[in-house]
Kinemage of the C-alpha trace (Angstrom):
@kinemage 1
@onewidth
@group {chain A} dominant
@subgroup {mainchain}
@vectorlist {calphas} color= white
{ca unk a 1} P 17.589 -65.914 -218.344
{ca unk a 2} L 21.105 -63.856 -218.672
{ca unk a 3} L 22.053 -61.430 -215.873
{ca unk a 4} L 20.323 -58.344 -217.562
{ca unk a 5} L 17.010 -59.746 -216.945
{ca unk a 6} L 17.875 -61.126 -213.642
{ca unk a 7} L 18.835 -57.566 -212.172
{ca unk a 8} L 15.892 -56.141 -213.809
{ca unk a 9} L 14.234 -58.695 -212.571
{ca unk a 10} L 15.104 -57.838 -208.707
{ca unk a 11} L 14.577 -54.449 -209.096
{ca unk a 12} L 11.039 -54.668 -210.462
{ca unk a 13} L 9.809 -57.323 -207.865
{ca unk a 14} L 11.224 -54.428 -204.961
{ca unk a 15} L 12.666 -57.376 -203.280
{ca unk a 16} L 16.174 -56.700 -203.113
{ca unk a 17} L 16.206 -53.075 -202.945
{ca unk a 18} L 19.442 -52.912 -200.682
{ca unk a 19} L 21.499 -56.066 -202.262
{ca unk a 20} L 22.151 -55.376 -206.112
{ca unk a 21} L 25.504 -54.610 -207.410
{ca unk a 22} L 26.010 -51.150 -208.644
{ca unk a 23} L 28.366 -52.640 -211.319
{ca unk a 24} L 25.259 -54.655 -212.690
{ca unk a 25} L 22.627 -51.483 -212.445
{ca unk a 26} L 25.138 -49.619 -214.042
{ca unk a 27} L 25.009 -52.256 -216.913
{ca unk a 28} L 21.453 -52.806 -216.910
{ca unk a 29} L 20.866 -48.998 -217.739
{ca unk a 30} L 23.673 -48.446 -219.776
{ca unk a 31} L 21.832 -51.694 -222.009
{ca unk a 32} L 18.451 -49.824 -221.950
{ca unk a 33} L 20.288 -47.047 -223.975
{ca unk a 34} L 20.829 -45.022 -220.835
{ca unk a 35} L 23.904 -42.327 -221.750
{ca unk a 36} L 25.855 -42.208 -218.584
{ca unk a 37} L 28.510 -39.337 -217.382
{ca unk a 38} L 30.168 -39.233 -214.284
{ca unk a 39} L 30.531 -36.083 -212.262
{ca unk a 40} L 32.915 -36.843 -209.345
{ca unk a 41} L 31.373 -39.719 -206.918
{ca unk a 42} L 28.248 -38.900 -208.895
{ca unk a 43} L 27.086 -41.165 -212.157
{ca unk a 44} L 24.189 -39.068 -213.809
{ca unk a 45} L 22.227 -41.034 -216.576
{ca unk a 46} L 19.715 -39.893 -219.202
{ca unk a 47} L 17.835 -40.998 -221.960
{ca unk a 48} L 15.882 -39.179 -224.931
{ca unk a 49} L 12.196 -39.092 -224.184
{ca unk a 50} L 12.952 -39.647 -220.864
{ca unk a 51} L 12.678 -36.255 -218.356
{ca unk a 52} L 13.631 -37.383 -214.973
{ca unk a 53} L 17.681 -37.718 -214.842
{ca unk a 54} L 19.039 -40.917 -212.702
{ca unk a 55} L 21.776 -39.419 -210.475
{ca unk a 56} L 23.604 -42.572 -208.789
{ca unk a 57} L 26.497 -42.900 -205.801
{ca unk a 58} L 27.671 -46.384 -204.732
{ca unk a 59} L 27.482 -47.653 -201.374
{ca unk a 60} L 30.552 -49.831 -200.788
{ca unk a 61} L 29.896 -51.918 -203.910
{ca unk a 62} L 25.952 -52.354 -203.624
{ca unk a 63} L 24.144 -49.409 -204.711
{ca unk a 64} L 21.554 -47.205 -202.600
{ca unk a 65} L 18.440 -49.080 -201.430
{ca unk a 66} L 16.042 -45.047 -202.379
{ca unk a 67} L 17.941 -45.111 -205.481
{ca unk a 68} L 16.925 -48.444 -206.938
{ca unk a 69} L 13.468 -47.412 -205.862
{ca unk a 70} L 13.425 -44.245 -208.028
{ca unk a 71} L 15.139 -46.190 -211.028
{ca unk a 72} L 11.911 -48.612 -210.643
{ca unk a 73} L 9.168 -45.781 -210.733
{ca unk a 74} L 11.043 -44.477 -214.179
{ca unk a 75} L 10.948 -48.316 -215.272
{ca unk a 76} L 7.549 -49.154 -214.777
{ca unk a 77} L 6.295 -45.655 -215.945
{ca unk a 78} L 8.434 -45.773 -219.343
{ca unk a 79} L 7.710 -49.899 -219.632
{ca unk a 80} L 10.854 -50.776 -220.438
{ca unk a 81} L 11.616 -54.200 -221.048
{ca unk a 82} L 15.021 -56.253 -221.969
């Protein structure tokens, strides 16, 4: 299992919602086809087909615990899958 599936991995289970590296969710979505611009402190990511935007901000180097919950409700509704 490579490190794409591990982090999506963590993220589905909810069981590390406050210790993932925002380096590696930045990768994860930008390898589900995610388009990613960066406003300031502020990395906003969308997708075609997809309507809800994913508007991120690190947290020292981990990112935000209510973040990785949102990006898990817009996983598990769109199915996406590595």
């Amino acid at each position: 299992m490579g490190k794409k599936e591990k982090v999506l991995n963590k993220i589905l289970s909810g069981q590390a919602d406050y210790n993932i590296s925002f380096n590696d969710l930045i990768n994860l979505l930008l390898s589900l086809g995610f388009t990613r611009r960066q406003e300031g402190s502020h990395n906003i990511f969308t997708k075609e087909g997809i309507k809800e935007r994913i508007n991120l901000q690190a947290e020292g180097s981990k990112a935000k615990g209510y973040q990785l919950k949102q990006i898990r409700k817009i996983l598990t509704n769109y199915k996406f899958d590595i």
